[in-house]
N, C-alpha and C positions, 0 to 999 in steps of 0.2 A: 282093407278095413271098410271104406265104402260103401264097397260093391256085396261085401257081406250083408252092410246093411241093410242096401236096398234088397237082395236075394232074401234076407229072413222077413224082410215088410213086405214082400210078393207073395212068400209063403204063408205067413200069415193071415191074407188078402183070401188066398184062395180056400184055406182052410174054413175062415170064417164064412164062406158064401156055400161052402155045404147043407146048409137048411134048404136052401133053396132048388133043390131036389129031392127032399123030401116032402111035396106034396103030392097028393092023392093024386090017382087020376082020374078025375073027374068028368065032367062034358066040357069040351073045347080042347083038348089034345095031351093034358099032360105036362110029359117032362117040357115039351116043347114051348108050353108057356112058360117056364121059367128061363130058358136058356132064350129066349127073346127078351123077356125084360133083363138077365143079365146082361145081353149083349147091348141091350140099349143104351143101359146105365152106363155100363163100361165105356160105350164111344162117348159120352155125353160128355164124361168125366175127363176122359181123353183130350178131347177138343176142346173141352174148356181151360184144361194145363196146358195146351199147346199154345191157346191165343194169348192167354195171357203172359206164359213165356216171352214170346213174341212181339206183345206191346210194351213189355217191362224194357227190353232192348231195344228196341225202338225209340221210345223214348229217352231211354238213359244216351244213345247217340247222339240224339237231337238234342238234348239239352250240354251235352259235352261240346257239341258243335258250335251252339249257338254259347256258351262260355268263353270260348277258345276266339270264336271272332263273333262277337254282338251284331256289328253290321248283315249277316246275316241272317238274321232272327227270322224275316218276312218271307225271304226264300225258301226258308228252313220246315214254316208253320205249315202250308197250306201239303206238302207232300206226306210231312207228317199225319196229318190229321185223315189225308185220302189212302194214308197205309193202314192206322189205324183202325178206320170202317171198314176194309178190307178183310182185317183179322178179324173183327167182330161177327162178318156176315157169315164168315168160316165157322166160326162158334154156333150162331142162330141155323145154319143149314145142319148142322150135326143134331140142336134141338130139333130140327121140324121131322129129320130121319129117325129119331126115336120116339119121337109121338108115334109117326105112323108105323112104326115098329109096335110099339103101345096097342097102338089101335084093330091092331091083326090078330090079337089074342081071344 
């Protein structure tokens, strides 16, 4: 049941991004501009669901951890927070790969 769902919101996904080959071809290449800002957006959007996957359990860890035994909180904080910027910088490189994706067209 799911997995249907998520197969008919792929399909749907893809269905709807159809316009976006229906532009001219004009000066600067065409289909190829499209499937560049598809593929940009697409990763953008990717890496921004993955980090924030990512951070969401991360912290639901840490904060289970630091319930389970308090005494730990301090130990807990500072790894926490250097995973976090971690996953973020992962997000922010996926943005700087789609500007210059962006900026090729």
């Amino acid at each position: 049941m799911k997995l249907a769902r998520v197969v008919g919101i792929v399909m749907a996904a893809l269905l709807l991004t159809t316009p976006a080959f229906a532009e001219t071809a004009g000066a600067g290449g065409g289909m190829d501009r499209g499937l560049i800002a598809l593929a940009a957006g697409l990763g953008l959007g990717l890496a921004a669901f993955g980090a924030a996957l990512g951070q969401g359990r991360a912290t639901a860890a840490a904060m289970e951890s630091i319930g389970r035994n308090p005494n730990s909180a301090d130990r807990v904080f500072t790894p926490l927070i250097v995973g976090l910027a971690l996953m973020e910088a992962l997000a922010l490189y996926a943005l700087v790969i789609a500007f210059s994706l962006s900026g090729r067209m």
